[in-house]
Structures are given as C-alpha cells and as structure tokens.
N, C-alpha and C positions, 0 to 999 in steps of 0.2 A: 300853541294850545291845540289839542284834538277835538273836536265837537264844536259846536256851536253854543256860543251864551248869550243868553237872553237875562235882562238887568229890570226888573221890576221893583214900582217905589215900595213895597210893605210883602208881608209874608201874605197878607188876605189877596194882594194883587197874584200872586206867585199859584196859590192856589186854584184861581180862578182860569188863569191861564193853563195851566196843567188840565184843570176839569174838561176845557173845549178842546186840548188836545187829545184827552183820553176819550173823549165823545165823537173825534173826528178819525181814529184811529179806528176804534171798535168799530162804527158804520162804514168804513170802507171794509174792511177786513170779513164782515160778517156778508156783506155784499158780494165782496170776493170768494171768498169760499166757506160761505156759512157760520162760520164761530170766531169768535176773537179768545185770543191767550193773554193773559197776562201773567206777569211774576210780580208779587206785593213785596213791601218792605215794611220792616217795621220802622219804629220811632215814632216819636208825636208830630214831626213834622209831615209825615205820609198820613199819618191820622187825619188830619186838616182837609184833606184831599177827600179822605175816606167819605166822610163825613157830610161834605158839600155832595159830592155826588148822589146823595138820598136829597136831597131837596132841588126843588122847580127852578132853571129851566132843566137842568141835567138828568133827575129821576127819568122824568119822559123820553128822553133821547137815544137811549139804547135798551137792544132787545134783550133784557139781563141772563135772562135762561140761555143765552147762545153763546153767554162769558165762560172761561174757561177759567179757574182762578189756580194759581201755585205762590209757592211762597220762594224768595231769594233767599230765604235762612230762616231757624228758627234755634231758640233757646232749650235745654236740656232739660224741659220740663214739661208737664201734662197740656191737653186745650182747653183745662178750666182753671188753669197758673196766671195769676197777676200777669206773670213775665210773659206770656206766652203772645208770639205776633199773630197765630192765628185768634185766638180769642179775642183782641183787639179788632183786626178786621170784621171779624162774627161781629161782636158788639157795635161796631162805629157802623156800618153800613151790612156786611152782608144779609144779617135777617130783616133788616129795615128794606134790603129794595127783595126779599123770599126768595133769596138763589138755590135752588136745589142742592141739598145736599151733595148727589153725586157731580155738581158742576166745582164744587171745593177740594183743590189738593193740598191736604195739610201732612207735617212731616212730621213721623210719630217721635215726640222728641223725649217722651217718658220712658223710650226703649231701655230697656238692658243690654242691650247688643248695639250701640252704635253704628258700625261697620254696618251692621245687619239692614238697619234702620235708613241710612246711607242708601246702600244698595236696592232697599225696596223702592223708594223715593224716586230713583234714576229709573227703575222698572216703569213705573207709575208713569212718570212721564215719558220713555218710550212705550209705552200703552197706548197710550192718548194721541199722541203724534204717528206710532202705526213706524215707528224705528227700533233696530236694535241696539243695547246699551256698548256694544263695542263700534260702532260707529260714528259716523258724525252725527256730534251734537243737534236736539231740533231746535227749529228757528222761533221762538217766541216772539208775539207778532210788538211787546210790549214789557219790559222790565223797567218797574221803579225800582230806583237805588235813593237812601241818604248818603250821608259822610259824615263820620264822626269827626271830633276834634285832633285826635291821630291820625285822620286820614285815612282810616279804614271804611271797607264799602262791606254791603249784605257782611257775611262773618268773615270775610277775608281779614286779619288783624295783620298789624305789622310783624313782620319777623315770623310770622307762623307757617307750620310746613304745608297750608291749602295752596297757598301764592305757587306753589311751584306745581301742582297738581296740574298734569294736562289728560291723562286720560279718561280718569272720571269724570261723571259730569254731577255728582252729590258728594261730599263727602261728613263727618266729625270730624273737627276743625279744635283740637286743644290750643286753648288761651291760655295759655300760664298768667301772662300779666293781667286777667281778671280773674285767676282760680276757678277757670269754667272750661268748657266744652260744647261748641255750637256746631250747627248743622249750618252748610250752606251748601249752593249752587256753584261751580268753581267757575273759573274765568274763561276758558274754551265756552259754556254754557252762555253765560252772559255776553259773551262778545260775537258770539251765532245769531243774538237778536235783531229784529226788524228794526226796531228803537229801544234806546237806551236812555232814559229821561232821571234825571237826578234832582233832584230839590233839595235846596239849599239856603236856610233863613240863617239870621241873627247875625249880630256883631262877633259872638262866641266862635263861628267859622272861618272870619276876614281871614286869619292868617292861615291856616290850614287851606283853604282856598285858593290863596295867594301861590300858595307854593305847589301844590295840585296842576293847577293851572301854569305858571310862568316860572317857577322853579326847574333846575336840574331834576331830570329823570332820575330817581331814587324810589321804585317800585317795592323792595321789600320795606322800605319806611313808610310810603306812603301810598298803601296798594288801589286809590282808586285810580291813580297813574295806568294801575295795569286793563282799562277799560276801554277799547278802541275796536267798536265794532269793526267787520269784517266787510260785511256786505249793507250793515244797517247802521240808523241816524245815531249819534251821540249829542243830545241836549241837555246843555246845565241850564236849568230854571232857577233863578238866583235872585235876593232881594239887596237891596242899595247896602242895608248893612254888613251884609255878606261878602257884597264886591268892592267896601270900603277900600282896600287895600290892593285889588286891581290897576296895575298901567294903564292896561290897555283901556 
C-alpha cells in the first residue's frame, strides 16, 4: 500500500480528524510562507469537511483570507449548476467563513472551448505560484481527493485518455461511460502536492478500497492507484465501514 491509513469508527469521526489536519497544515504553511493552497473536491463526502470547518473550534483557527482555494476538477457546467463543485464549496463554507472572491480558483466549466478553458485554468495556477505552464508542476501545500466506486479520483475516470496525460497540468477529460466531459487537474499536478488526503466513508467503497489499496496494480481500472506523491504525504482518512474488507 502507498500512503498511510488511518481507520476511524464513523464518517463524523473521519471528518473531524481531516478538519485538525487541515487546520494544522494551513497554520504551518501560512507561518511558513504566508498563504496556504489547497485543491477542493467535490462529493458529499468532502462536503462534510466543508461544512464543519465554518463552525467552533475550526472557524477560529485559520487566517481564511491567506487560503488560497483551487479546485481538483470540475463538471461541464456553470458556478450556479446544482452539479457544479464550486457552487458546492461557495454554499457549504466559502461565503460562511467571507473568503474573498479573488482568494477562489474556480474552473470556467460553462466554456465553449474546453481545451481553452483547460489552458486558462493551468495559466491561473501558474500565476498564483509565480511558474511557467511548461514546467514543473507547482506544489500545492494540500489536495483533497474522494474515490468513486470505480475507483476514479478528482475526474481521472477509468480507461479515459487524462490518466496518461503527463505534460499538462489541466485538462477536458471526456467520460464516455457517463456521457459527460470533466475538467480536472491531472496526475504530474496532484502527485507535486505537499499532502494528499483522501476521505473515504461507507460500506459502498469496502471493495473498491480493497483493491486500491491491496490489489494488483491496475491504474487504468483503477486510477486512484495512479496517486503517490513525489515529495509529499499520501493519507487515506478512512471509516470502519470503508475498511470493512481491508487485511491489513
């Protein structure tokens, strides 16, 4: 297994423990050199996280305007879309703790131009980090990932042509097997991070989990396989029902 698991008895435990590490990551980081980065995910399980962090003791704990927010992927539609993960994070916490507009990178997913949209995205974030987009990836001090029941992380989906993508660091990401096309961060990006923290509830994940974890290497089946920072931490934050079918 690559990374470190930690086994928590309920999803509320899972969260909470995620919340002091994201409070304990932001205040060194901001310590260290002023701002902390993160990269969001969507789902309802990163919601839960969201969410807690606007309430006591965590609201108080970090300096919010020094956050730096980006997103791991987003869906092929506007930031006032049901589906939309920024809208999500907007509504669950960001206007609840007033983060400045320009501290939010959201990826314009309503684009006409994907590729375009893609491109801007990777500009955006060598803007912000002060790198150019033909170099190496910058290091985000902080990426949440989920994991689908496929086995898919951010929009990396199985079998799709993002998994093999190593020069970009954004790209449109066509799913056939959902009749969509997502935006995501590709896997040079994510595995440049400081930390890589995954969460991971429900009975509905044991076996995808299972085989993630202790299974044969099979990355275009199960592409959160393809996740092993370089330089920085990989944590699965995981509940009992999740690690039901865990060995180890």
């Amino acid at each position: 297994m690559i990374g470190t698991l930690h086994v928590y008895e309920n999803e509320a435990a899972v969260f909470h423990a995620a919340a002091e590490k994201f409070v304990s990551l932001a205040n060194s980081a901001i310590a260290a050199g002023g701002r902390f980065t993160v990269a969001l995910s969507g789902g309802s399980t990163p919601k839960g996280l969201y969410e807690l962090l606007t309430l006591d003791p965590y609201r108080g704990q970090v300096a919010w305007d020094k956050v730096e927010w980006f997103f791991g992927d987003e869906r092929s539609v506007g930031p006032d879309d049901p589906e939309s993960n920024y809208r999500m994070a907007r509504e669950a916490f960001l206007l609840k703790l007033a983060v400045p507009p320009e501290r939010t990178h959201r990826i314009a997913g309503e684009s006409e131009q994907p590729s375009a949209a893609a491109a801007q995205y990777a500009g955006e974030l060598a803007q912000t980090f002060g790198l150019a987009t033909d170099g190496p990836p910058p290091t985000i001090d902080l990426v949440l990932l989920g994991m689908g029941s496929d086995g898919h992380t951010a929009s990396l989906f199985p079998f799709t042509a993002a998994l093999n993508e190593r020069a970009k660091w954004v790209v449109a990401n066509d799913v056939p097997q959902l009749h969509t096309r997502r935006y995501t961060l590709t896997v040079p990006v994510l595995n440049a991070a400081a930390c890589v923290l995954f969460m991971i509830t429900g009975v509905g994940k044991a076996k995808v989990l299972q085989e993630v974890l202790e299974g044969p290497r099979e990355p275009e089946r199960l592409p959160s396989q393809l996740i092993a920072p370089g330089d920085g931490r990989l944590l699965w934050y995981v509940d009992r029902a999740a690690a039901s079918r865990l060995e180890s």
